[in-house]
FIFILUM-57875 format. One record per residue (C-alpha): x, y, z negated; residue in one letter. Coordinates in steps of 0.25 Angstrom, whole numbers, padded with zeros to 4 digits, always signed. Each point is the difference from the previous one (the first is absolute). Layout:
N
XYZA
...
end
This chain:
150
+0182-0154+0448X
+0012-0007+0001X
+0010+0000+0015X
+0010-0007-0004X
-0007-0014+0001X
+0008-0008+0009X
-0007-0010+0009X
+0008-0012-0006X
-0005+0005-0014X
-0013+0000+0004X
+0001-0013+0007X
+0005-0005-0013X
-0010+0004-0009X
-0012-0004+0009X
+0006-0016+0001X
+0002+0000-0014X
-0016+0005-0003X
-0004-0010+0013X
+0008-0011-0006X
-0005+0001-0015X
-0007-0007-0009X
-0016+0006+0000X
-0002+0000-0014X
+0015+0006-0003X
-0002+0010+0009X
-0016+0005-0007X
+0010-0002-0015X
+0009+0009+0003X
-0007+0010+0008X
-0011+0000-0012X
+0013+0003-0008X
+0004+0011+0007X
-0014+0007-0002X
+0001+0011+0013X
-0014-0003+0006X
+0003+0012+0013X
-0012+0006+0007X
+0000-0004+0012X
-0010-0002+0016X
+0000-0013+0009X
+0005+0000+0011X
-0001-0012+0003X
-0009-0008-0011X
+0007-0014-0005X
-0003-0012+0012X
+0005-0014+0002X
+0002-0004+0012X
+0010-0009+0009X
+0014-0001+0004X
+0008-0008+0011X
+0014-0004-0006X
+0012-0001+0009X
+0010-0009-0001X
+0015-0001+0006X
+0007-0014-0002X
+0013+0005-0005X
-0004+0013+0001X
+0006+0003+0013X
-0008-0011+0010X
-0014+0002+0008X
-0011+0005-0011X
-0011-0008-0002X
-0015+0002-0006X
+0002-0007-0015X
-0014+0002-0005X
-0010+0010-0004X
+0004+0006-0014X
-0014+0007-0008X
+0003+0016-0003X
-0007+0011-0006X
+0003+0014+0002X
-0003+0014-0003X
+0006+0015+0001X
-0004+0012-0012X
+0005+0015+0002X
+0003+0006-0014X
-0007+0014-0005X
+0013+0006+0004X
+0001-0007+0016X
+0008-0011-0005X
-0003-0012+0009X
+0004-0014-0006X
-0002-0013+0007X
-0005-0013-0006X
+0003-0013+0007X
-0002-0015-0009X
+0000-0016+0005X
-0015-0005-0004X
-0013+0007-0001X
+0002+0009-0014X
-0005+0012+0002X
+0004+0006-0014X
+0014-0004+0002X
+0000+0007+0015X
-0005+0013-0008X
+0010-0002-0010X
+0012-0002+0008X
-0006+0012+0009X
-0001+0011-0012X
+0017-0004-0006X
+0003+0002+0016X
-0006+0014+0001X
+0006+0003-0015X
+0013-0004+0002X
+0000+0011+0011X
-0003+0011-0010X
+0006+0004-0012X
-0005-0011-0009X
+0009-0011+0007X
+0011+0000-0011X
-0009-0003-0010X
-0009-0010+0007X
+0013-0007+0006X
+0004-0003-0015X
-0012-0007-0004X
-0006-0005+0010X
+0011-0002+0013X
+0012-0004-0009X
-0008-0010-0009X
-0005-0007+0013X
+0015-0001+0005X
+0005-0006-0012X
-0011-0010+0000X
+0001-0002+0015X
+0016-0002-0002X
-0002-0010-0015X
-0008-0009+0009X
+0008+0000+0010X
+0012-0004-0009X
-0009-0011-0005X
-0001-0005+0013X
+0014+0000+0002X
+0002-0008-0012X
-0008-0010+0002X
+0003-0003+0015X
+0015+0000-0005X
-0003-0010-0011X
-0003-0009+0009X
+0013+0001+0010X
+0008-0011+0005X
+0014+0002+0004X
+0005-0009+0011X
+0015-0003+0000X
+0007-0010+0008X
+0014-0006-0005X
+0011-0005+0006X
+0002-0014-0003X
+0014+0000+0005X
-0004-0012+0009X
+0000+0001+0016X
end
């Protein structure tokens, strides 16, 4: 089992898996062919949400609506305890993103980060870019010149 996980590593790797793409995610982990035995501990369930908002992000929150999650917890063979938590109702994705958490604790997360976590970055960062492209496609700079005239 690996210590050395740091909490901002961990919360990284868990939005990434929240955040991708449900068939990408069953690809690439069908690719990286480590099925891992493992007990429920809490079994795959969707269930609801409240989102929070702040305006500006430092005024009086505010309730912004109910957002659809589903959830689970497995514990590994070995104690390893890994945490799945996915917008919508997929239970598989919730599983999946449940099992890369607990492995990347142990000593099978170089491996699994290479194929699955760093293709889903490099996806996650090409769309992004794609965006960006797009949006500054469409930019209009506004000037204003100086007639000379008062």
């Amino acid at each position: 089992m690996n210590t050395t996980i740091s909490a901002k590593d961990r919360k990284a790797w868990m939005g990434l898996l929240a955040s991708a793409d449900d068939a990408r995610l069953a690809e690439l982990w069908r690719a990286f062919d480590h099925e891992p035995a493992f007990d429920w501990l809490r079994a795959p369930e969707a269930g609801g949400v409240m989102v929070r908002g702040r305006m500006g992000g430092s005024g009086a929150p505010f309730n912004l609506g109910e957002m659809t999650v589903t959830r689970c917890a497995l514990s590994l063979a070995d104690g390893t305890v890994g945490h799945g938590y996915v917008q919508g109702r997929s239970k598989a994705k919730a599983e999946t993103a449940a099992k890369i958490d607990a492995l990347m604790q142990t000593d099978a997360a170089e491996t699994l980060r290479a194929r699955v976590l760093i293709p889903l970055q490099e996806e996650r960062a090409a769309a992004k870019e794609a965006r960006a492209s797009k949006a500054a496609a469409t930019k209009v700079d506004f000037f204003t010149m100086v007639r000379g005239e008062d």
